[in-house]
C-alpha positions as CSV (number, residue, x, y, z in Angstrom):
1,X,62.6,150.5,97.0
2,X,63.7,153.5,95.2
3,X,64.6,153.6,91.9
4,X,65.8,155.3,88.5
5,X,63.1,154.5,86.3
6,X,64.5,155.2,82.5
7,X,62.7,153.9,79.4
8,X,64.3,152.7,76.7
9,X,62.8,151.6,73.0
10,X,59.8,149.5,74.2
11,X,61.8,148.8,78.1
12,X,61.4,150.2,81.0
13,X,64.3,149.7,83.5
14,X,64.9,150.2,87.6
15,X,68.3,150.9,88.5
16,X,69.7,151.4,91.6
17,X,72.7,151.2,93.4
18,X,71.9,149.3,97.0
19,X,74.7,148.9,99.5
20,X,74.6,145.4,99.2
21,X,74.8,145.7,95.0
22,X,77.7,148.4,95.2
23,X,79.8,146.2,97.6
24,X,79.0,143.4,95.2
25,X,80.4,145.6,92.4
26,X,83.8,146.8,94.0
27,X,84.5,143.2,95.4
28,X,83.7,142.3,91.6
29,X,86.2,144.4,90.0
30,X,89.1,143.9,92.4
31,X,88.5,147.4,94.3
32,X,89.8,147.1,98.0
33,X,89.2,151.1,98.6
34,X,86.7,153.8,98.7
35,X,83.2,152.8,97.0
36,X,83.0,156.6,95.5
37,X,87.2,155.5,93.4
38,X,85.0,152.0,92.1
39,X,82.2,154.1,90.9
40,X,84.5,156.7,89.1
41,X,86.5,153.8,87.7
42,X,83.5,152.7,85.7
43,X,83.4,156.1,83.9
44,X,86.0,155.3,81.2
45,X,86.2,151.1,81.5
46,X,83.4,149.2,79.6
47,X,83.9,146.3,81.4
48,X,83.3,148.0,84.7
49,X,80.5,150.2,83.4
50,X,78.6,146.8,82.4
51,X,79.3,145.3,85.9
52,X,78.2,148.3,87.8
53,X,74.7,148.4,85.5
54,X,74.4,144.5,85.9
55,X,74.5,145.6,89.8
56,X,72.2,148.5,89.4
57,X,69.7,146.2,87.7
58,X,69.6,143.3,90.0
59,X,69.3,145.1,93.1
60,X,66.3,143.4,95.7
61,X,62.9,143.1,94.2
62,X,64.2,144.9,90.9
63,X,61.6,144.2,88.1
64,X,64.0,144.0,85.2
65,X,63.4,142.4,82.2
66,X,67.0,143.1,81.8
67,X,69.7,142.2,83.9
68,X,73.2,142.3,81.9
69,X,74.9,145.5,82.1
70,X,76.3,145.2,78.4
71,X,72.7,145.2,77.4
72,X,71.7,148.2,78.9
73,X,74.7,149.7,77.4
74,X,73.3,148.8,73.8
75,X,70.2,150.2,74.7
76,X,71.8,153.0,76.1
77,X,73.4,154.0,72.6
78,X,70.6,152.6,71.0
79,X,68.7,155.4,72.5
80,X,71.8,157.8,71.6
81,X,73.0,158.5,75.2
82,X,76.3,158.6,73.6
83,X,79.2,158.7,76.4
84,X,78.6,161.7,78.4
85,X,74.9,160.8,78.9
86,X,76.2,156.9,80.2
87,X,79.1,159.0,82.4
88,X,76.4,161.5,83.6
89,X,73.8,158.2,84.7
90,X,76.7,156.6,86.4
91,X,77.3,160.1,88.3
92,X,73.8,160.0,89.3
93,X,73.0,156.7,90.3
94,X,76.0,157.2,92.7
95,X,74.5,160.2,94.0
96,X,71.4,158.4,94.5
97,X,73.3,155.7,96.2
98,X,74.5,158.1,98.4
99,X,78.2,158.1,97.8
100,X,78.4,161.6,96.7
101,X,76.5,164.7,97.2
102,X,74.2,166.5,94.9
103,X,77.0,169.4,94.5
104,X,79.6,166.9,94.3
105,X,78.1,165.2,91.7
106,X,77.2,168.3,89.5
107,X,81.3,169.3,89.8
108,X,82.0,165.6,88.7
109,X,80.0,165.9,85.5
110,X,81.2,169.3,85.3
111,X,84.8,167.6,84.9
112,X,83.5,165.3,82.9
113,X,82.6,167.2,80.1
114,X,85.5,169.2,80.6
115,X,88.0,166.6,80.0
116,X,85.9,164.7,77.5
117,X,86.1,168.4,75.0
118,X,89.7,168.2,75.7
119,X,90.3,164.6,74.4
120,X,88.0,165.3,71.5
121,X,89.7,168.2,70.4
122,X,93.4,166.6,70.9
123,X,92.2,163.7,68.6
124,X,90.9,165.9,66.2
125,X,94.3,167.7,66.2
126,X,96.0,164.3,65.9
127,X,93.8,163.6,63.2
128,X,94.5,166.6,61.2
């Protein structure tokens, strides 16, 4: 089965998100709607980002190591993905998944980035 390979430290992890995994995920975080809205409401939510990477590593025949999502997201910053880089995996593995488009997903992290300069620079203006 197709996966994300990404190596982190001395780790390698698979992730993908499977039909069966991302239906697992929405049911898990109370979504009733659109798979694509449950995906997007993991980009800002650490408690949904670590259930949608425990489903991403625990899809069929995964060979994980690994298999809670808060863990990845220590390796993660570990590694110094910092925030845009988990918001921009998340963003791909839904494309991968096949819930968006490749120039759906390149406008998504577009906006991303977008809004994360703005709330950086209004809490630096807060802070100043």
């Amino acid at each position: 089965m197709k996966a994300r390979i990404i190596t982190l430290s001395d780790k390698t992890v698979h992730l993908r998100l499977s039909a069966a995994k991302l239906a697992e995920y929405a049911a898990s975080i109370g979504s009733q709607g659109n798979t694509f809205f449950a995906v997007l409401d993991a980009l800002d939510d650490l408690q949904k980002q670590a259930a949608l990477f425990s489903a991403a590593l625990t899809f069929k025949g995964h060979p994980n190591e690994i298999t809670d999502g808060f863990e990845l997201i220590d390796m993660l910053a570990d590694a110094q993905y910092g925030p845009l880089g988990v918001k921009e995996l998340i963003v791909q593995l839904a494309e991968e998944a096949g819930i968006m488009t490749k120039v759906d997903a390149a406008k998504v992290v577009a906006a991303i980035r977008t809004g994360n300069e703005k709330l950086y620079n209004a809490a630096i203006a807060v802070l100043s």
